[in-house]
C-alpha positions in Angstrom: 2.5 -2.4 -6.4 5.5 -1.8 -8.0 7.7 -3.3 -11.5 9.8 -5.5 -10.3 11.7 -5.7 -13.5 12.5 -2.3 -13.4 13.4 -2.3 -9.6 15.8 -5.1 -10.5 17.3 -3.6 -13.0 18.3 -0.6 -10.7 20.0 -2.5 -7.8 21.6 -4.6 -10.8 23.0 -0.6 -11.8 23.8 0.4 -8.4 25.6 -2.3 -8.0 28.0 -2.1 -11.2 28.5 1.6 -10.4 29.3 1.1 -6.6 31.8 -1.7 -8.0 33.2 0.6 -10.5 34.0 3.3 -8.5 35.6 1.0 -5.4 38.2 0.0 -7.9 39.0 3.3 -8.9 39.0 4.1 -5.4 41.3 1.2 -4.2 43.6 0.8 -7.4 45.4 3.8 -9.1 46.3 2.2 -11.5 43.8 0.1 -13.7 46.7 -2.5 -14.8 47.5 -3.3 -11.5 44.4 -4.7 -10.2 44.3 -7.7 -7.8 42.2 -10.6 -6.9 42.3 -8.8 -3.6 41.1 -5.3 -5.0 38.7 -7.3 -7.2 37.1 -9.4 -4.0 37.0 -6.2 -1.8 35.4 -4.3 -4.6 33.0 -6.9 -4.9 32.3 -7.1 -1.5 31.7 -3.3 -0.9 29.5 -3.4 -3.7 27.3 -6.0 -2.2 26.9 -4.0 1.2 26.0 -0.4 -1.0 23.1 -2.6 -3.0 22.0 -3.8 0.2 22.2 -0.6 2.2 20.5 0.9 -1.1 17.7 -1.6 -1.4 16.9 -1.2 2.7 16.5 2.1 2.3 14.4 2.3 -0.6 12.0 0.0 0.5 12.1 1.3 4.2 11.5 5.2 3.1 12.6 6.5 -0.3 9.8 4.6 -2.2 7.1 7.1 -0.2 8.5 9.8 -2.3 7.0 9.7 -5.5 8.1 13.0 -6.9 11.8 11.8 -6.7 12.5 11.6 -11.0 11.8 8.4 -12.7 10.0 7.2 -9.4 6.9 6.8 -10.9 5.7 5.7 -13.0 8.8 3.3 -13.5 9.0 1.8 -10.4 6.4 2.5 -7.7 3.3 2.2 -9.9 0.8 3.2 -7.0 -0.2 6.0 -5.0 1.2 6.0 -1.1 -2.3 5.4 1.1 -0.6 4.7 4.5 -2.6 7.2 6.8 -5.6 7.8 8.7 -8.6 8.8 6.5 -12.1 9.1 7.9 -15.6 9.2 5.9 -19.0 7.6 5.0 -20.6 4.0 4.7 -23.6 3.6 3.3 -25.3 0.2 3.0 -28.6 -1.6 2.4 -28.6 -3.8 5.4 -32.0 -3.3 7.5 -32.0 -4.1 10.7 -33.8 -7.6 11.8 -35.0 -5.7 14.8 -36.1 -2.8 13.9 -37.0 -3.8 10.3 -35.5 -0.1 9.0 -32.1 0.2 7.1 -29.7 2.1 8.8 -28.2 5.1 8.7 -25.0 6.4 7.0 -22.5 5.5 8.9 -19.5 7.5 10.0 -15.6 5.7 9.6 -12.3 6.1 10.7 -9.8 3.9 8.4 -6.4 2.8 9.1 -4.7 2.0 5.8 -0.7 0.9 6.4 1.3 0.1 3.2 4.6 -0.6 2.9 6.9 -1.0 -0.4 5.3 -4.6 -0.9 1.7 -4.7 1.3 -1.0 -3.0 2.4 -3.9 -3.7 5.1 -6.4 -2.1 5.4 -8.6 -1.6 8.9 -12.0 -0.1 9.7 -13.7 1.4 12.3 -17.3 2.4 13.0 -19.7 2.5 16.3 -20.7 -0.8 15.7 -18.0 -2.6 14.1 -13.9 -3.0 13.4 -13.5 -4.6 9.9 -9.9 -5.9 9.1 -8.6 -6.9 5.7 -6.7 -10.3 4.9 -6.1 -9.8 1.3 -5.4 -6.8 -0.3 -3.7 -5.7 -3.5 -4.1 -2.6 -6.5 -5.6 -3.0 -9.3 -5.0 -1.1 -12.3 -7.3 -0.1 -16.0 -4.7 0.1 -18.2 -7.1 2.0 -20.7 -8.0 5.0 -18.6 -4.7 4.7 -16.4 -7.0 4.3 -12.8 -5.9 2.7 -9.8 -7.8 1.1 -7.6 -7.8 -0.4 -4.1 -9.5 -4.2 -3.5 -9.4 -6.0 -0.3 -11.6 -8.6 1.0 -12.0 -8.6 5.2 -13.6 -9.7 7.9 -16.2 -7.8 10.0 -16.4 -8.9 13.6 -19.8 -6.8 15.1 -19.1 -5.1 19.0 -20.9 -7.3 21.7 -24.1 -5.5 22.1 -24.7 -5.6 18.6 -23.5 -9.0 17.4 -27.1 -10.9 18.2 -28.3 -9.0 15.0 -25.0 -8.4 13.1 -22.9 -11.3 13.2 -19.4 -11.1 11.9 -19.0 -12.1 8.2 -16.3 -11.7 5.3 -16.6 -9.3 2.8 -15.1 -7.5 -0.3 -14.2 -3.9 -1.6 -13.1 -2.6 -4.4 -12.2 2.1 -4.2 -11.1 3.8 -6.8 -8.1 6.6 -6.5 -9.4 10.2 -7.0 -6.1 12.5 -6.8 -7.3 15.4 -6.9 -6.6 18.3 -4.5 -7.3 15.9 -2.0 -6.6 12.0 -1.9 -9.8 10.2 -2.0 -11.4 6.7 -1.8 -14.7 5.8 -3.2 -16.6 2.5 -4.4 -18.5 -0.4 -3.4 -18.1 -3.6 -1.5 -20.4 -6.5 -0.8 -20.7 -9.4 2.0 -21.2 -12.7 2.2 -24.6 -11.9 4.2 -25.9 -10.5 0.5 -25.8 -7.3 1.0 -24.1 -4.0 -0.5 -22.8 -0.6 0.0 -20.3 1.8 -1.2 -17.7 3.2 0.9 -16.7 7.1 0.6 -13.4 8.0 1.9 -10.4 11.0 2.6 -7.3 11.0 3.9 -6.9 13.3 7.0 -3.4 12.6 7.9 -0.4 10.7 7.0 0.2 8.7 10.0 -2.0 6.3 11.8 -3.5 8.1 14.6 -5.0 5.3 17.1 
């Protein structure tokens, strides 16, 4: 989700220049530096990088238009948010013996600087991921979002739709709008593809 080299090699800059510029601060005099000077420099340092690398992965990471942002660092587009679209699969019903219909989804997807989960919602079912991650096609520069989950059916349907694991994979459209689309596939054998926008930028529960 993001380069870790890179990342490193920023807090290792931060803190150099936060040490640098508590010397100067504390000493007017380069000749006449202490251990004292040195150790407090060192020490104020350490709390800037920390403060620094809180922040960033608490809040300043979201902002990808911030220069050298990304592509350098944060190699992914931010999904947290509430999006809401269509399933379509090629399960039939047992009971009925007809495949059903489109169905309609509300999708909670929270990332942070280092995960993401991904949780979804229809009439009939709440599907939660335990493994999640990006992946990324180096030769046409697309991202996409893979998650396998589990799929626990709502107790009037479950007799017919018992819960089962299964697997995505939704590639990024950025276009004027941020959108999901792709396939997935369950353990039950069967398949569907998953159609997806974002309608906010918070989770709305």
């Amino acid at each position: 989700m993001y380069n870790q080299d890179n990342y490193n090699k920023i807090l290792v800059t931060v803190g150099i220049v936060a040490f640098c510029l508590s010397i100067l601060i504390v000493t007017a005099d380069i000749s006449d530096v202490t251990f004292m000077n040195v150790f407090k420099s060192i020490s104020t340092a350490t709390l800037i990088t920390f403060i620094f690398h809180f922040v960033f992965k608490k809040w300043i990471w979201q902002y990808q238009w911030i220069p050298l942002l990304n592509p350098l660092i944060v190699l992914v587009p931010n999904l947290h948010g509430t999006w809401e679209g269509t399933l379509r699969s090629n399960w039939t019903n047992p009971e009925t013996g007809k495949a059903v219909e489109p169905k309609k989804l509300v999708v909670f997807i929270r990332q942070t600087f280092v995960t993401i989960s991904v949780e979804i919602h229809t009439d009939e079912m709440i599907s939660k991921s335990y493994l999640a991650g990006f992946r990324t096609d180096l030769d046409t520069q697309t991202h996409e979002l893979c998650y396998t989950y589990t799929s626990k059916a709502s107790a009037n349907t479950v007799s017919f739709n018992p819960w089962h694991d299964g697997t995505a994979k939704l590639e990024i459209h950025q276009n004027s709008t941020l959108r999901l689309k792709g396939d997935y596939w369950t353990l039950r054998e069967t398949t569907g593809t998953i159609e997806i926008q974002r309608v906010s930028k918070k989770i709305l529960r």
